[in-house]
Backbone as CSV, one residue per row, in Angstrom:
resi,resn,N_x,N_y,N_z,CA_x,CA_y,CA_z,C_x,C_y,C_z
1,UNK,128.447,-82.154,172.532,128.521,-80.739,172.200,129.402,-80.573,170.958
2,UNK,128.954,-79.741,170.104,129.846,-79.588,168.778,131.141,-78.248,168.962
3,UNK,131.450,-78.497,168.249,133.174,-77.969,168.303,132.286,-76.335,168.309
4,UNK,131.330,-75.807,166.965,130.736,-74.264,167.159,130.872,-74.139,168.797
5,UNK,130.040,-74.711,169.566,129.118,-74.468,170.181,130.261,-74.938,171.742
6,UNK,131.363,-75.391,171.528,132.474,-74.932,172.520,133.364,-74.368,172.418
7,UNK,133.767,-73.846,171.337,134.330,-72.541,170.684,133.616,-71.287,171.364
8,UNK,132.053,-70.889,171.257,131.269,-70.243,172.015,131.755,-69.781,173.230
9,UNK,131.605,-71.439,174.078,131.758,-71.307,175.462,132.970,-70.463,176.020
10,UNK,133.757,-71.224,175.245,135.674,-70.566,175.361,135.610,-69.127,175.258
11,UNK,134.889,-68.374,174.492,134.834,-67.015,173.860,134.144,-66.383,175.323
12,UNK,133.297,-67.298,175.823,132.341,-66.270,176.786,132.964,-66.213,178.023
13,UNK,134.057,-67.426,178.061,135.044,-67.833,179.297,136.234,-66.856,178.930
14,UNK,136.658,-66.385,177.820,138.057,-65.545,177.480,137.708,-64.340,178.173
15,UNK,138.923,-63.683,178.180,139.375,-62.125,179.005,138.614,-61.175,177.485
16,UNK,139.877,-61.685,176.309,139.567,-60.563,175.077,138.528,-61.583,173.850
17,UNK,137.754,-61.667,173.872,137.181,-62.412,172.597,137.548,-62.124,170.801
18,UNK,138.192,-61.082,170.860,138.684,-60.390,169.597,140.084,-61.105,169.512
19,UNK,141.348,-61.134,170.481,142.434,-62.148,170.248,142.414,-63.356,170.524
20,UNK,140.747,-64.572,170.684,140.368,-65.407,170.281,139.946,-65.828,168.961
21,UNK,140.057,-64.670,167.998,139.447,-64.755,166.940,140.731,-64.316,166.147
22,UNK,141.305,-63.600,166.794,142.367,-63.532,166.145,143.214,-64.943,165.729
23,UNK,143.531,-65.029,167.048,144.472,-66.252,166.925,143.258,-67.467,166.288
24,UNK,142.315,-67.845,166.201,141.811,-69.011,165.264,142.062,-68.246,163.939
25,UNK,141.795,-67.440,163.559,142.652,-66.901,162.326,143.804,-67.199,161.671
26,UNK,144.575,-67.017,162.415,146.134,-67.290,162.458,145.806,-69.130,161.887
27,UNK,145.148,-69.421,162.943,145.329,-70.946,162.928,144.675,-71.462,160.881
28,UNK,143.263,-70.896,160.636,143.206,-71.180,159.541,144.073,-71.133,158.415
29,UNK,144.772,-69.757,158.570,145.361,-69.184,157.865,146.980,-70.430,157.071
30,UNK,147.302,-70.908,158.427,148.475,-71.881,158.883,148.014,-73.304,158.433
31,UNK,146.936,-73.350,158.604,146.214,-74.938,157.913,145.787,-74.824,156.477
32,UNK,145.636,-73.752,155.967,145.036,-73.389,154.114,146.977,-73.610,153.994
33,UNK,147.961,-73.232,154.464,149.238,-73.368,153.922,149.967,-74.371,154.341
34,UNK,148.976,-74.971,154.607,149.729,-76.542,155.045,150.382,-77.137,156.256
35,UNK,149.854,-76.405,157.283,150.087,-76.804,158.531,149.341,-78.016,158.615
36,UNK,150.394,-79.215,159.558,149.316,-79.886,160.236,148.233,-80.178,160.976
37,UNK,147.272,-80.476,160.878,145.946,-80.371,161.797,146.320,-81.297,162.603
38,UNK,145.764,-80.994,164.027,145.797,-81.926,165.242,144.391,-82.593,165.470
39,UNK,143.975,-82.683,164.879,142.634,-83.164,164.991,142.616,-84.164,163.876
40,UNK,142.568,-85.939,164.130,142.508,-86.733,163.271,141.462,-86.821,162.191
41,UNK,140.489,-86.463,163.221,139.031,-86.726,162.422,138.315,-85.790,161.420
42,UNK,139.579,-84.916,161.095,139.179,-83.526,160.143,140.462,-84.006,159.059
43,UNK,139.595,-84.646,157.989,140.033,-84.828,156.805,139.841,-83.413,155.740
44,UNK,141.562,-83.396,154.994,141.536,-82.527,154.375,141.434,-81.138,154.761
45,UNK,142.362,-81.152,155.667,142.538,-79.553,156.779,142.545,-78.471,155.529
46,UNK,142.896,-78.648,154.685,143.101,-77.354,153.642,141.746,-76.795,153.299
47,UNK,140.991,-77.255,152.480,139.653,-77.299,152.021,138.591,-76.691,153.631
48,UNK,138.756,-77.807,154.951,137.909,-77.603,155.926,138.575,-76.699,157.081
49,UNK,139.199,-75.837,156.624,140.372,-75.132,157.532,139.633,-74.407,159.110
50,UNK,138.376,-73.733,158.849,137.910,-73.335,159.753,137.142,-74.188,160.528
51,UNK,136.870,-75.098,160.292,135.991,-76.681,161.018,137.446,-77.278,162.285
52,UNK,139.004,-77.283,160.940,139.959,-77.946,161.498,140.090,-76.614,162.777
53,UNK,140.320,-75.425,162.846,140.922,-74.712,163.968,139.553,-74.854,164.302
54,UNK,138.550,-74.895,164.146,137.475,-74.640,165.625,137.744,-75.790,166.519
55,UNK,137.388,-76.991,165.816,137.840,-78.205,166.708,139.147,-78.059,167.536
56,UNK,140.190,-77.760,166.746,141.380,-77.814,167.514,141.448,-76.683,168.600
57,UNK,140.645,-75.197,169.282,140.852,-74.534,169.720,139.371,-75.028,170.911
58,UNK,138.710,-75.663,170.407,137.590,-76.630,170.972,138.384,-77.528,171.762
59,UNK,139.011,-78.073,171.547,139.579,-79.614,172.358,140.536,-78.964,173.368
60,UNK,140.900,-77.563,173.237,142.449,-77.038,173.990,143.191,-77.437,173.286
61,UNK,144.007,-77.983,171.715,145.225,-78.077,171.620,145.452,-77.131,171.257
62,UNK,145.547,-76.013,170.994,146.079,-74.949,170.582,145.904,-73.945,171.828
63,UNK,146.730,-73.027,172.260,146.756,-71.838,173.294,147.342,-70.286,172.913
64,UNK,146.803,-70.034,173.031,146.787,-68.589,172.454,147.076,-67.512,174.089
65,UNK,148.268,-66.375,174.306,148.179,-65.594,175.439,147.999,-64.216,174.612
66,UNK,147.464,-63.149,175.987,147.308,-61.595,175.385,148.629,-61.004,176.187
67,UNK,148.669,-59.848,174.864,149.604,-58.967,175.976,148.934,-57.724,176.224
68,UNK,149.531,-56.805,177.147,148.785,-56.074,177.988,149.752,-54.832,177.357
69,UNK,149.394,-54.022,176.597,150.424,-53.291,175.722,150.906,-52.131,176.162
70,UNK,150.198,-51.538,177.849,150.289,-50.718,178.757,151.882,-51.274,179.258
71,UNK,151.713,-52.241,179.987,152.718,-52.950,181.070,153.332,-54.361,180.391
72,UNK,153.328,-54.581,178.940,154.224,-55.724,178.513,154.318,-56.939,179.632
73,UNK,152.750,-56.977,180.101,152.529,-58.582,181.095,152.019,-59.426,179.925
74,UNK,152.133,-60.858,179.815,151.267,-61.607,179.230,150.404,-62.403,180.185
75,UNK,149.235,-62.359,179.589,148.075,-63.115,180.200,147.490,-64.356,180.192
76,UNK,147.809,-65.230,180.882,147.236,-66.717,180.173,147.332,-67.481,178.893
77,UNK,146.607,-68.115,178.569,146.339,-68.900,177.508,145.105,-68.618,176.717
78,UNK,144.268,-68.408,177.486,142.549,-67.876,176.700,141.905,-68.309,177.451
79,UNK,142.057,-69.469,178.494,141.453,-70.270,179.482,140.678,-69.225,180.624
């Protein structure tokens, strides 16, 4: 299965799909400025930034929680 296409899954498994997208955002955003990528096999995280966070939000290393802006609960991870 390709990283798109369990990125997908994760989105259809999340509570909010909009602060899934958020936060891979964040994540590109953090890899175009030189964050390290956790994903070995994504050469040149700068250039492939959105390939590097799909994979990495694909595999679970990255976790992202919501907050609930009613009652200041946080919610999970995205899981």
């Amino acid at each position: 299965m390709k990283a798109f296409e369990r990125v997908e899954k994760l989105a259809a498994e999340s509570d909010n799909q909009y602060t899934l997208a958020l936060a891979m955002a964040k994540r590109v955003r953090a890899l175009r400025d030189g964050a390290p990528c956790l994903v070995p096999a994504v050469r040149d995280s700068r250039h492939n930034a959105v390939r590097a966070a799909m994979e990495e939000f694909a595999r679970g290393l990255i976790a992202y929680e919501t907050t609930d802006m009613d009652t200041g609960k946080t919610e999970g991870d995205g899981k």
